[in-house]
C-alpha positions as CSV (number, residue, x, y, z in Angstrom):
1,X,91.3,111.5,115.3
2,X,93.9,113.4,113.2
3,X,95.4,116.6,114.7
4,X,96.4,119.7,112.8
5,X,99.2,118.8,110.4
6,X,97.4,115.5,109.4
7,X,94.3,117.6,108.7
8,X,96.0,120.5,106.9
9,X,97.0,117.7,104.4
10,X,93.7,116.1,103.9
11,X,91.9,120.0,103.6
12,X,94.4,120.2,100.9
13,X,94.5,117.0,99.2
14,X,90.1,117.5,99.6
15,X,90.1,120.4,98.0
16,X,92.6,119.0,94.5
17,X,89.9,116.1,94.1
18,X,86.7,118.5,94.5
19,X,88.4,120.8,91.9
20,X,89.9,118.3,89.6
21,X,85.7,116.9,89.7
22,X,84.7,119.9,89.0
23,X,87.3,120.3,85.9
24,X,86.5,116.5,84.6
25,X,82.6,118.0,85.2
26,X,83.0,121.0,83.4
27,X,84.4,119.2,80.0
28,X,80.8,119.2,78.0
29,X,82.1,117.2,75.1
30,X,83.4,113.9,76.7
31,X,85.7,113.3,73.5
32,X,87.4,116.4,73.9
33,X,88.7,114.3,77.8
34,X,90.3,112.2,75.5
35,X,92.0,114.5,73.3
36,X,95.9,114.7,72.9
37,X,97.9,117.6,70.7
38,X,101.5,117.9,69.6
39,X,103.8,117.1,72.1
40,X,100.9,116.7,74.8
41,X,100.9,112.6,75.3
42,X,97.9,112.6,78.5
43,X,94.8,113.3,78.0
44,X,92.7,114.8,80.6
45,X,90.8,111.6,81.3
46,X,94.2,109.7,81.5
47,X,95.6,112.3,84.1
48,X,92.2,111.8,86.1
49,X,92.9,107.5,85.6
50,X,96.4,108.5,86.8
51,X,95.4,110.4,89.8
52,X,92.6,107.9,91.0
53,X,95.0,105.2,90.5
54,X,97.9,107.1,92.7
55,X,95.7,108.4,95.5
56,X,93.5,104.8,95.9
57,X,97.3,103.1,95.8
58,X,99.6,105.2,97.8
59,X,97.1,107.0,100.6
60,X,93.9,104.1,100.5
61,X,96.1,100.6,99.8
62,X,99.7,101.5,101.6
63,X,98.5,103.5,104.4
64,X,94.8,102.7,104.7
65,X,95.0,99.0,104.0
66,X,92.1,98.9,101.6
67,X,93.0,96.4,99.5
68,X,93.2,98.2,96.3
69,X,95.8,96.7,93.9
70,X,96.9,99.0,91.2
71,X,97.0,98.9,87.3
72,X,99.2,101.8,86.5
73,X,99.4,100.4,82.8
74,X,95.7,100.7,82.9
75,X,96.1,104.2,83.5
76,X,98.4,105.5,80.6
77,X,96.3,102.9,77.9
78,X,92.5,102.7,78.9
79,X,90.6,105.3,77.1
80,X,87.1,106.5,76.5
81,X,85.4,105.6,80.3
82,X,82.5,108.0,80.5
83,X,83.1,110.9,82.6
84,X,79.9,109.8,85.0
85,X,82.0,106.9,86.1
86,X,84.9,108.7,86.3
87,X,83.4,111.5,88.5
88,X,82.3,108.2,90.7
89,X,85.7,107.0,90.9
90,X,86.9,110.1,92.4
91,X,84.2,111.0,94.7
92,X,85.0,107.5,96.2
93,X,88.6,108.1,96.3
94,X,88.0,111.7,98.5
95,X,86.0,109.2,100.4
96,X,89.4,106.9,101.0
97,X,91.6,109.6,101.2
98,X,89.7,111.2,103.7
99,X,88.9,108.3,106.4
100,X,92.7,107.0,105.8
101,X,94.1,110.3,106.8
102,X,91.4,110.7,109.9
103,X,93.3,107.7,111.4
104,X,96.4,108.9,111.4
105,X,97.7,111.0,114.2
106,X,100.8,113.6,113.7
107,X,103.5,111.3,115.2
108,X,102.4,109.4,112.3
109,X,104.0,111.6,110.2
110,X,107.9,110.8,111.1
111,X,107.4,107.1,110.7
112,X,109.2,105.8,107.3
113,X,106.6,105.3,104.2
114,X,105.4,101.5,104.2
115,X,107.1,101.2,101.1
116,X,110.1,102.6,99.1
117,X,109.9,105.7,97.0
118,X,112.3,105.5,93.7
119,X,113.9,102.9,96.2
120,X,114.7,105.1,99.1
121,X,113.1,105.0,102.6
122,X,111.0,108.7,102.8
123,X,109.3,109.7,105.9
124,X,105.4,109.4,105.6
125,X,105.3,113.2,106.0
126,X,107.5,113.8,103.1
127,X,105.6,111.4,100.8
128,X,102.4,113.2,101.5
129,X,104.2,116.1,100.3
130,X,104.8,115.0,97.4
131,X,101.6,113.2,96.5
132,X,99.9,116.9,97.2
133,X,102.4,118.2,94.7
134,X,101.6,115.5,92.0
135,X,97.8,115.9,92.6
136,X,98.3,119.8,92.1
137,X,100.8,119.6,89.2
138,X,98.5,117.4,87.1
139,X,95.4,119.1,88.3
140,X,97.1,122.2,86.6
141,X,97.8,120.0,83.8
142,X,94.0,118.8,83.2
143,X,93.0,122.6,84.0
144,X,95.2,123.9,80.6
145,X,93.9,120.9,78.7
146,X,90.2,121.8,79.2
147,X,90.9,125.6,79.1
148,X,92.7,124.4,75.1
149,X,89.2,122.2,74.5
């Protein structure tokens, strides 16, 4: 059962995915996901691919030993994947992301990351961190870009 740092994360890290779903939702027009302007190179569906990939990866293959084996490529260059399967994709990955994070316990957190970040050892705490700050930071980035649609 995970105690009260461990589930602070997951509350957050819950509440991105429920909100970017409800932003991938909320595009009407499921072109416009795929849209790029200017200087903006990622779509909104591509930041939602990017996301998915990164949380399955990091929190469901590295710490919850699910066997998921990443495509990161796939997630810059794939394009036009309907926005049902899409919302499916992240409803499972909450799903991940939540019964990985139930298992671990606090102590947990001081352990080093199973594997390097940027080739350094980080503590497990500190690369949950930082996967909540990616999550939010594109989530932000996907909220503008359907705000601009």
């Amino acid at each position: 059962m995970a105690t009260n740092l461990v589930n602070g994360i997951a509350n957050l890290l819950n509440r991105d995915i429920e909100k970017l779903k409800e932003e991938i939702n909320a595009y009407t027009d499921e072109t416009k996901l795929w849209q790029v302007s200017g200087s903006i190179a990622n779509s909104a569906g591509t930041l939602c691919l990017h996301l998915t990939g990164s949380l399955n990866h990091f929190i469901g293959a590295v710490l919850g030993k699910t066997g998921f084996v990443r495509d990161r490529e796939s997630e810059f260059s794939l394009r036009n994947i309907p926005k049902a399967k899409m919302l499916a994709d992240l409803e499972q990955t909450r799903k991940t992301v939540a019964d990985t994070l139930a298992g671990l316990q606090d102590e947990d957190l001081h352990k080093t990351f199973p594997v390097k970040f940027q080739g350094e050892d980080v503590q497990t705490f500190w690369f949950l961190s930082h996967i909540l700050t990616h999550v939010s930071y594109h989530l932000g980035q996907v909220n503008y870009h359907r705000r601009m649609n």
